[in-house]
N, C-alpha and C positions, 0 to 999 in steps of 0.2 A: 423748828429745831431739828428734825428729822433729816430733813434736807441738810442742814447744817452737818450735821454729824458723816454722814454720807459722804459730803463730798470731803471733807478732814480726813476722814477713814481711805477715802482717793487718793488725795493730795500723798499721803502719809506713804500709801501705797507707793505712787509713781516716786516719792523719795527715797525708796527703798531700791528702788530699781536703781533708780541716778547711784545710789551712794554705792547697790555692788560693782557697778560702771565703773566709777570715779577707783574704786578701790583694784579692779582688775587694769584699769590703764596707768594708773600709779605705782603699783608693786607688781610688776607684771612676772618678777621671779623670784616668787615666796620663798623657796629654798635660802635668800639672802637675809629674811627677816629672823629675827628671831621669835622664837615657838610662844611664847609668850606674850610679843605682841601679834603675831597671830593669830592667835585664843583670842585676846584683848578686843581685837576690831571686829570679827566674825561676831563674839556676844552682842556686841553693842548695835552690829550692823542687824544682826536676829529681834532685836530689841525691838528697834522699828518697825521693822515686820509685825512684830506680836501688838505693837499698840496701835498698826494699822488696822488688825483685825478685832481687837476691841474697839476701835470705833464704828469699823463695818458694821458687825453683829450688832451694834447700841442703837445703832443708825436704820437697820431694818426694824428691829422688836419694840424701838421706840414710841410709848403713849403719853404723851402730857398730860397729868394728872390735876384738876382740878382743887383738890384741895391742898391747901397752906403747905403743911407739913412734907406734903410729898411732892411737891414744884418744886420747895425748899432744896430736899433733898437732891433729886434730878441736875437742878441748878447749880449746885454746888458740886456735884460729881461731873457734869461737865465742865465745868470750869479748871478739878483736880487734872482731869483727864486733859485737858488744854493746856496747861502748865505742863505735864509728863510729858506729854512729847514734845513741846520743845527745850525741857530737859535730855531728853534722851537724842533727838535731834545733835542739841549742840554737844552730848555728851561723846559722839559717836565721832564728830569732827574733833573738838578736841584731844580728845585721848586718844587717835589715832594720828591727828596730823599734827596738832598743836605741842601735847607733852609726852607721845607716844610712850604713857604709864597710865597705869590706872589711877583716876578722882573720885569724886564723891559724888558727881555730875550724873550719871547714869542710875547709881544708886539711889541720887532722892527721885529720878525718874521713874523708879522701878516701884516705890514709896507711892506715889504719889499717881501711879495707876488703881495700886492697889486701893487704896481712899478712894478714888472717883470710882473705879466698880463694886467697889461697898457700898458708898452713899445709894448709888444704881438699885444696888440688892436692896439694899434694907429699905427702900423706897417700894421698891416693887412685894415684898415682902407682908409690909405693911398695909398695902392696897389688896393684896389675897386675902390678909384676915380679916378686913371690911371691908366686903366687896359692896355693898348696900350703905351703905356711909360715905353722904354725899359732902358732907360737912366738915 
C-alpha cells in the first residue's frame, strides 16, 4: 500500500504540473480574465498540489497495521483520500474549463480529504495508546 500511495502522491504531483501548464498556455493573458475566476482556478489548481502532498507524506510514514480496527481505518482513509482527488481533480477542470464558476465539486474534495486524513490520525492514534496490543 506504501508503494501505492507513493506513486498517487506522484502521479497527483506531475498533474499539477500538467494543469499549471495547461492553465498558462490556455489564459496566457490573465489581465482578460476576470479576478474571480482567477482566484477560482489558482485554489482549485493549489488544491491538487496540497492533496499531492498528503498522499506523499501518507505514502512515506505509512505502516499497515495488523489489527481489525486499525486496517479498517487505514482502508477506509485511503479509499476517502482516492475519491478526493479525483474530486478535486475533476473539480479543477470543471470549474475552470467547463462552468468557469464555482461547484460544489472541489468542496466535497476538500470534505473528503479531510475524512481520509482523520481516519489516518485516529488510526495512528489509536495504535500509540496500545502500542503492546497485538489483538
Amino acid at each position: 500500500m506504501k508503494w501505492f500511495q507513493l506513486g498517487v502522491g506522484s502521479l497527483l504531483f506531475i498533474l499539477f504540473c500538467v494543469s499549471g501548464r495547461m492553465m498558462r498556455t490556455d489564459f496566457p493573458d490573465k489581465d482578460l480574465i476576470s479576478p474571480e475566476l482567477r482566484i477560482l482556478m489558482r485554489s482549485r489548481h493549489i488544491y491538487i498540489l496540497f492533496n499531492s502532498l498528503i498522499w506523499l507524506v501518507l505514502g512515506t510514514y505509512y505502516t499497515p497495521d495488523g489489527r481489525p480496527l486499525n486496517l479498517a481505518l487505514q482502508r477506509a482513509g485511503t479509499l476517502l483520500l482516492l475519491i478526493s482527488s479525483g474530486c478535486l481533480l475533476y473539480g479543477w477542470y470543471a470549474e475552470s474549463y467547463e462552468f468557469g464558476h464555482y461547484t460544489d465539486i472541489s468542496r466535497w474534495g476538500i470534505y473528503l480529504s479531510l475524512a481520509g486524513v482523520g481516519f489516518h490520525l485516529v488510526g495512528g492514534l489509536i495504535r500509540k495508546a496500545n502500542p503492546m496490543n497485538t489483538g
